[in-house]
C-alpha positions as CSV (number, residue, x, y, z in Angstrom):
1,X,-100.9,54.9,-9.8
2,X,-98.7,57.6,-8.9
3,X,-99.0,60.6,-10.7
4,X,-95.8,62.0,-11.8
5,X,-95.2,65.9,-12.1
6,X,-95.0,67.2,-14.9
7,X,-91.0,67.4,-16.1
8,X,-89.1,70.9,-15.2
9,X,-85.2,71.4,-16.0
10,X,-83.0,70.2,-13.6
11,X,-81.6,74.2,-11.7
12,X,-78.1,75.2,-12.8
13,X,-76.6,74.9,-9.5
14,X,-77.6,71.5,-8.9
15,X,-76.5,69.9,-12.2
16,X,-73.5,68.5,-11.1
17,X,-75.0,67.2,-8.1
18,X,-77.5,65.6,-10.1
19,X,-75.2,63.9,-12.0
20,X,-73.3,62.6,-9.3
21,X,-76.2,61.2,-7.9
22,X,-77.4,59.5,-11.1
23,X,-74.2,57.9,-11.8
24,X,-73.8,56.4,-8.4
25,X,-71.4,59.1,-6.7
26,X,-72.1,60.3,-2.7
27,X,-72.9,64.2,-2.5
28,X,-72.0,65.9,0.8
29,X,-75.5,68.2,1.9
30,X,-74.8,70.5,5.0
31,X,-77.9,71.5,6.7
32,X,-77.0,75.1,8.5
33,X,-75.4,76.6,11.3
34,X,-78.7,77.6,13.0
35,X,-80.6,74.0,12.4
36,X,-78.2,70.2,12.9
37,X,-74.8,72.0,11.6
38,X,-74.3,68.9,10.3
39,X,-72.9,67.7,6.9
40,X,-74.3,63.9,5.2
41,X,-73.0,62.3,3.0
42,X,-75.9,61.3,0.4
43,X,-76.3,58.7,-2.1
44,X,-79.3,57.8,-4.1
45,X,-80.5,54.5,-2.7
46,X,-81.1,52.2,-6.1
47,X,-77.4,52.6,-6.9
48,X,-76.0,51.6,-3.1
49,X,-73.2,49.1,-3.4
50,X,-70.8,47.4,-0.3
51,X,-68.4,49.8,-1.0
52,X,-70.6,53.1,-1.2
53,X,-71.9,51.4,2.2
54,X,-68.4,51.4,3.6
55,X,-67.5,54.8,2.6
56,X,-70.5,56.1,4.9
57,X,-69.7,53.8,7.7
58,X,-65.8,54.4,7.4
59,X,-66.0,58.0,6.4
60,X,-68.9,59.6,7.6
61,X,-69.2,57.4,10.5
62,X,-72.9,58.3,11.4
63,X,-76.4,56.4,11.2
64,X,-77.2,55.2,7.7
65,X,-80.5,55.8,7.4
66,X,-82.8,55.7,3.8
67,X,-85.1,58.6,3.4
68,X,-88.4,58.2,0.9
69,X,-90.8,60.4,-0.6
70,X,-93.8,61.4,1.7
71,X,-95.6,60.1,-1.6
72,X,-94.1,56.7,-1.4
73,X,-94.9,56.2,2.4
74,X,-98.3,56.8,2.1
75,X,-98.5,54.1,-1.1
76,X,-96.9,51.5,0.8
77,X,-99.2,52.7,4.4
78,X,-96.2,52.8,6.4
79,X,-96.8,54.9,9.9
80,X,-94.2,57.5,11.3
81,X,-92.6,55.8,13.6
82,X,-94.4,58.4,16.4
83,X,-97.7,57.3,15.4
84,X,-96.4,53.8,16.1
85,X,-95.7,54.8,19.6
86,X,-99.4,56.5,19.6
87,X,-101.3,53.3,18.7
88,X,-99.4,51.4,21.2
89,X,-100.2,53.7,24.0
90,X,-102.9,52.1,25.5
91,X,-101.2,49.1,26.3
92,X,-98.2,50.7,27.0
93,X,-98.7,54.3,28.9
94,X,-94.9,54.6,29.4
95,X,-95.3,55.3,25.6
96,X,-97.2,58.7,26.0
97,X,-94.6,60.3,28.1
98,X,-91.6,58.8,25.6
99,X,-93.4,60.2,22.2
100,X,-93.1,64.0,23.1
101,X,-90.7,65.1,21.0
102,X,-87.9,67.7,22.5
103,X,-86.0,67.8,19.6
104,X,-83.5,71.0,20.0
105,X,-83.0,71.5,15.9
106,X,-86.5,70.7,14.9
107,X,-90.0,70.3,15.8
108,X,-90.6,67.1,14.3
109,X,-88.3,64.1,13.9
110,X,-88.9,61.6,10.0
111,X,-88.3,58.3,11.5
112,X,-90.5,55.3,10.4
113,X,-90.4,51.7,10.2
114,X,-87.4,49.6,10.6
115,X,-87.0,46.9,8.1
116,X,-84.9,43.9,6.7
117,X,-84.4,42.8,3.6
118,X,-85.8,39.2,3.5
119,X,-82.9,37.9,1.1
120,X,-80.0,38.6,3.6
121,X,-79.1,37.2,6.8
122,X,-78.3,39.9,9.9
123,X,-79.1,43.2,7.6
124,X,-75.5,44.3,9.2
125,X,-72.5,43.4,6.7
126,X,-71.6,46.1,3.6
127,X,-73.1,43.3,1.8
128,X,-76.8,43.2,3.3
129,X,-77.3,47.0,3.6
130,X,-76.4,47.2,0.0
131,X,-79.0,44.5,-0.9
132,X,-81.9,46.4,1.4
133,X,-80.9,50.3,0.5
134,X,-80.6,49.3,-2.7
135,X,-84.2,47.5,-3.1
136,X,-85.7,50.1,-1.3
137,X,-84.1,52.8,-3.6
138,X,-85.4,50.4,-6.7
139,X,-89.0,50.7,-5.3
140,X,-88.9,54.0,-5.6
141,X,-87.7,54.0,-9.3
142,X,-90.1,51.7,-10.1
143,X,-93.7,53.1,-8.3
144,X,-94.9,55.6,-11.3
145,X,-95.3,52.1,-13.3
146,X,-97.3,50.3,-10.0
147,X,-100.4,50.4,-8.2
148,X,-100.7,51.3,-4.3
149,X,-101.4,47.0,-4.1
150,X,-98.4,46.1,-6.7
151,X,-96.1,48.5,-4.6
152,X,-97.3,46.9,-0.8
153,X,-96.8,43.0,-2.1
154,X,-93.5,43.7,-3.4
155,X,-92.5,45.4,-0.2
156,X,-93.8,43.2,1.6
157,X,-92.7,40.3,-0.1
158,X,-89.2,41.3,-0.2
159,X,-89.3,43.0,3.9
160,X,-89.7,42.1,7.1
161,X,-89.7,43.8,10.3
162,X,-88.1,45.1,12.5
163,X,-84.9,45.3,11.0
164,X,-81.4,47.2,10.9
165,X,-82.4,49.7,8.2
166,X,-84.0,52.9,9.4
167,X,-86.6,54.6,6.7
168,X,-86.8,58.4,7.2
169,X,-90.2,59.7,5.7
170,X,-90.0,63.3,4.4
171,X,-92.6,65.7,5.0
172,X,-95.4,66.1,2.6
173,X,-94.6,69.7,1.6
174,X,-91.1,69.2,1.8
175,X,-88.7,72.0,1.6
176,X,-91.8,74.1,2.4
177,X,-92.5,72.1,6.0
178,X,-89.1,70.7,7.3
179,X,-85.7,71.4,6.2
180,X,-83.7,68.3,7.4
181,X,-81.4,65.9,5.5
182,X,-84.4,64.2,4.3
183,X,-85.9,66.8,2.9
184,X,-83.3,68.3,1.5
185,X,-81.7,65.2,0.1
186,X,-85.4,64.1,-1.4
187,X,-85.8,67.6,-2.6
188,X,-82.9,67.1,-4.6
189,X,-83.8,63.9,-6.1
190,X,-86.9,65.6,-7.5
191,X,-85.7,68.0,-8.8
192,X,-82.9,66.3,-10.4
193,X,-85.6,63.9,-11.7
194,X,-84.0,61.0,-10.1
195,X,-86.2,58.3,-8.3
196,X,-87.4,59.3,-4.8
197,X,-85.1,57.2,-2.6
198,X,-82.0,58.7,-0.7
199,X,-79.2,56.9,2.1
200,X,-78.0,59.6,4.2
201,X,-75.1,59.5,6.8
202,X,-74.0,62.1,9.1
203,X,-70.3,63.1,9.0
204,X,-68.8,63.0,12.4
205,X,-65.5,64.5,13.3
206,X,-62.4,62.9,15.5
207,X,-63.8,65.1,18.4
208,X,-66.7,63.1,18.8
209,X,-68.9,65.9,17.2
210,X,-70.3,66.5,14.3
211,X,-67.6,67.5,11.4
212,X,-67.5,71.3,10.8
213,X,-68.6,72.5,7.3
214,X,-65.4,73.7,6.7
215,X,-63.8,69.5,7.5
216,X,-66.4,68.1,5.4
217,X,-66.0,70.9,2.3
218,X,-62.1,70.1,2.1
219,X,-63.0,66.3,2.3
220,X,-65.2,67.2,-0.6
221,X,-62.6,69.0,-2.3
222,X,-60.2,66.4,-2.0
223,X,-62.4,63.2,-3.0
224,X,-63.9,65.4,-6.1
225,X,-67.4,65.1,-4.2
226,X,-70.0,67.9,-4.9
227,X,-71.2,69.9,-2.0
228,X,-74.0,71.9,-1.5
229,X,-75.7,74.1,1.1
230,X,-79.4,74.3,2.8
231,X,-79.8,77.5,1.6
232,X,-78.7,77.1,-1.9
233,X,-81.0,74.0,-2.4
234,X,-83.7,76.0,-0.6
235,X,-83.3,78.5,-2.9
236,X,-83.2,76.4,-5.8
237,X,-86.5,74.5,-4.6
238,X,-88.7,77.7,-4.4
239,X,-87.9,78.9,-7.7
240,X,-88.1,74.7,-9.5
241,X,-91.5,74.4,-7.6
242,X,-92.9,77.8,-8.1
243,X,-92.1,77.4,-12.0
């Protein structure tokens, strides 16, 4: 079983977000100027609908990806999807030259597996990603009452793969290793003591770039969405953790 921490209050500053989060409303999460400088637009997974799905496609316009706990991976044994390309190297050298990261922003990327939600057809409509985000984001509610062997037959019950929804895997010391959309959006969910699951969507602007912090805070401003710095849920995270 997983062994949950022990409860802490939920930090000031993040109160509203954690509310918005637990009552099914996106929260906009801007990284920093010196890392992506890139806004997402964040929901927790176990409350995904169609039309929370459509607002990320239509209004953020990035990939939708669902990040999980580092704690969660390792239950269910999934891989990063890098040491995927590692085990696979030997039959496929072209692998070895693909898997060195040059990421610009970070030195480390989160993906893992791609799955698909047995119970729908493509994984593509509003409809299916709903049904997959959503079931991931309900495995993660539900893994402080499982075992590691529950929690791997239900997941793999219920997914196949590969399949059009990307899982991000956050870093095991999050906040305190990586400080990417995953992280930060899984930091928050912890803190807010909200199950582990997040669906993260980049904000894009008409240029073809990402939006500018300032774009996405007015689009904040005027859907009545929360919005939130790196730095102030860095910040936060340090003095919740150190507590």
């Amino acid at each position: 079983m997983l062994e949950m921490p022990r409860a802490r209050a939920v930090p000031a500053v993040l109160r509203p977000a954690a509310r918005a989060l637990a009552a099914g409303e996106p929260v906009l999460i801007f990284d920093a100027l010196d890392r992506e400088g890139e806004t997402d637009l964040v929901i927790l997974s176990e409350m995904a609908t169609p039309e929370l799905v459509r607002l990320l496609r239509r209004d953020a316009g990035g990939w939708i990806c669902v990040a999980i706990s580092d704690e969660l991976r390792a239950r269910l044994g999934l891989p990063f999807y890098s040491e995927m390309l590692a085990a696979a190297e030997p039959e496929y050298p072209v692998l070895g030259a693909l898997r060195r990261e040059e990421l610009r922003y970070d030195t480390r990327s989160p993906f893992g597996l791609h799955v698909h939600l047995r119970a729908t057809y493509t994984g593509i409509p509003d409809n299916d990603r709903a049904l997959g985000i959503r079931a991931l984001g309900e495995l993660a509610r539900d893994a402080g009452r499982r075992t590691d062997r529950e929690l791997q037959a239900r997941f793999t019950s219920e997914f196949s793969a590969p399949g059009h929804l990307p899982i991000l895997c956050a870093a095991p010391g999050l906040l305190a290793e990586r400080k990417g959309h995953t992280e930060l959006s899984i930091s928050l969910a912890r803190m807010a003591q909200l199950s582990e699951s997040t669906t993260v969507c980049e904000m894009l602007g008409d240029s073809g770039g990402a939006r500018s912090p300032e774009a996405a805070r007015r689009y904040a401003e005027a859907h009545g969405f929360e919005f939130l710095e790196g730095r102030t849920l860095i910040g936060a995270w340090r003095a919740w953790s150190s507590a």
